[in-house]
Structure formats: structure tokens, C-alpha cells
C-alpha positions, 0 to 999 in steps of 0.5 A: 554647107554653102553651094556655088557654081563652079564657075563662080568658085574658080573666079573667086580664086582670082585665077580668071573670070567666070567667062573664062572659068566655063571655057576652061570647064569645057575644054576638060581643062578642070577637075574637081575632086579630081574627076572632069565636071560639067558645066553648071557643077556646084561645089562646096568650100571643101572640094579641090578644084584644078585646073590644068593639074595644078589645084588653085583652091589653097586656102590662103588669108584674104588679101587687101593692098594699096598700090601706088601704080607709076605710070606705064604700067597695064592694070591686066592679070595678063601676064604676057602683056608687057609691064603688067601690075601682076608681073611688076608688084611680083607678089607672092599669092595669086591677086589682081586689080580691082577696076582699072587706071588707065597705062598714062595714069598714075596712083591709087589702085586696090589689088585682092584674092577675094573675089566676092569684093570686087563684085561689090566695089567701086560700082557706079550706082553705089556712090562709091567716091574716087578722087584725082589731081589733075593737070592739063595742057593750057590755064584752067578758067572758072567756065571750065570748072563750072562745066566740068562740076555740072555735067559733060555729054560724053559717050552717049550720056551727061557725066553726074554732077561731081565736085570739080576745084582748081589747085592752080593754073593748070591744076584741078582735083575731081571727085567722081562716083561714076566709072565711065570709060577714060572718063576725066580724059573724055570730059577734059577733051570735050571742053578742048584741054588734054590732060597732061598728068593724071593721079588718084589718090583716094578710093572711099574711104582710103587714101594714097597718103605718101605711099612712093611710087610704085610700092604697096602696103597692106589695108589697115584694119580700120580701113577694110573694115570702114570699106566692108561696111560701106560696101555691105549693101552694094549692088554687084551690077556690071560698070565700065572700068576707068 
């Protein structure tokens, strides 16, 4: 039977990171089958793991959501943060984002309990496609779109070459495969534009659709299984958030 560290196992369940997972290990916080582990325990798919008295290994069915986050709402598990995607989806198993949209952002966002996906998704070295609208505060010019399309110096590194097209005067749709930090907001700004609207409304191969604003669906079939397959071979190297 298939071992893991117990913190791997505790982060899997979507209660908390691996990180977290070993201070609550160390505070005595965690039982496993029942007794207190030590750091470094590995466990299999059967044993019960506790935390604070409450088991958090219930087996329930992997879970996939789209979610059309309005905006103003925090993409945290934290749930004392006030207008938290946790807190305002109000689901009934335990789930949480993968990756982030910035609190002035709006749009596409993929919430799980499978831990082992998020390991995997929208990793920068993957390719791994995001696509956004956005407006900004004055007309966009084609210099704008040229340099937005081929590069911009931002936190200490040049943006990849992405597709950049203008909708309208004040309008542009972006692709991008990396996940710098604020990064469309970052390239906006460099170039002297600040974004006024900000939306995603497609991750790989799924797409917001007419998904209304601040409602979620369930993956379709042909979609988890089209992101599975593409995300078989990804690498699971750490990459800043959006």
C-alpha cells in the first residue's frame, strides 16, 4: 500500500499546507489512528488523521468547480478574512482555489479538494494557457500592443511573448502562460495605462462561458478529463500567484 508524509497527507485534504501541516504536527495538534505522530510519520490511504479531535480524512469524491468570482472577493482559505471565496461560495465539503485573482479582479477561478491537482496546474514552465479582457484608463495604441505582445521588464525579469488584440479603444484580450505577480496590472502600468477592469474567462482548456457572476458549476466530464490529460506530465515546481 501507497505511503506519504503525513504532511503531504494532511495538505491533500485541502485543510491547510504542508508548512502549516508540520507546525500543527509539532504543537501535538494531530493524531494519527489515534495516537500523536512525529514529524516525518508516513501514512497510508486508510489510517484516520485528526487534527484538533476532528478527523479530516472522510472520504469524499473528488471535487472540480468553476467559479465566476465577482469582484472584491479574497481568494484565501482564510476564513476570518473578511469576503473570502470560502465563506462566500459556502460549499459544503472542505475546497479551496487553486492559484489566485487578484480582490479587483473578476472571473474564471477553478476551486478542488484534490490536492495532488493543484500541485500540477497552472504551473508557469507548463505552458499552461490564461486568457483575460481587459480595460484600461486612456486609448490603446498598436505601440501598446506591440510592446505588451513582445515583452515587458517587470519584477526583475522581461514578460514571455504572449498574444495581446485590441477589442476596442479602450479594450485588449491577453494570453498569457506565466503567473508573475499582478502581472497584467505590472506590464499595464510599465507602459503608463492603469487597468480599469480586469477579467479572466478562460484557464486551458475551460472556459467561463455564461457562467453569472458570483455562481459555480460542476467541471464537465470532458473537461477534467481534457485538463488531466494535459496536466499528466506537468512539473509541480513552485510559481508566484497572480
Amino acid at each position: 500500500m501507497e505511503t506519504k508524509r503525513l504532511n503531504k497527507a494532511i495538505s491533500e485534504t485541502g485543510y491547510c499546507s504542508r508548512r502549516e501541516a508540520d507546525k500543527l504536527i509539532e504543537q501535538g495538534r494531530v493524531k494519527v489512528n489515534g495516537k500523536t505522530p512525529e514529524l516525518g510519520t508516513k501514512v497510508t490511504s486508510v489510517d484516520e488523521i485528526s487534527v484538533n479531535g476532528k478527523i479530516i480524512t472522510k472520504k469524499v469524491d473528488n471535487i472540480y468547480l468553476v467559479f465566476n468570482k465577482p469582484v472584491g472577493i479574497t481568494c484565501t482559505t482564510e476564513t476570518h478574512i473578511k469576503g473570502n471565496i470560502i465563506n462566500y461560495i459556502n460549499y459544503p465539503e472542505r475546497i479551496f482555489p487553486i492559484g489566485r485573482l487578484d480582490k479587483p479582479s473578476e472571473g474564471l477561478i477553478f476551486l478542488t479538494n484534490d490536492g495532488d491537482i493543484v500541485n500540477k496546474i497552472l504551473r508557469a514552465k507548463n505552458n499552461h494557457e490564461k486568457e483575460y479582457i481587459v480595460s484600461v484608463n486612456k486609448p490603446i495604441t498598436d505601440e501598446f500592443i506591440n510592446k505588451m505582445s513582445n515583452g515587458i521588464p517587470i519584477l526583475d525579469t522581461i514578460t514571455n511573448k504572449c498574444n495581446v488584440e485590441k477589442i476596442n479603444n479602450n479594450t485588449f484580450n491577453i494570453v498569457l502562460t506565466q503567473g508573475l505577480n499582478r502581472q497584467i496590472r505590472r506590464m499595464c502600468s510599465y507602459l503608463g495605462y492603469e487597468v480599469q477592469t480586469l477579467k479572466r474567462i478562460r484557464i486551458m482548456n475551460v472556459e467561463l462561458g455564461n457562467l453569472k457572476k458570483g455562481e459555480y458549476r460542476n467541471f464537465t466530464s470532458n473537461e477534467i478529463e481534457t485538463l488531466k490529460s494535459a496536466i499528466k506530465y506537468s512539473s509541480k515546481t513552485e510559481e508566484a500567484s497572480k
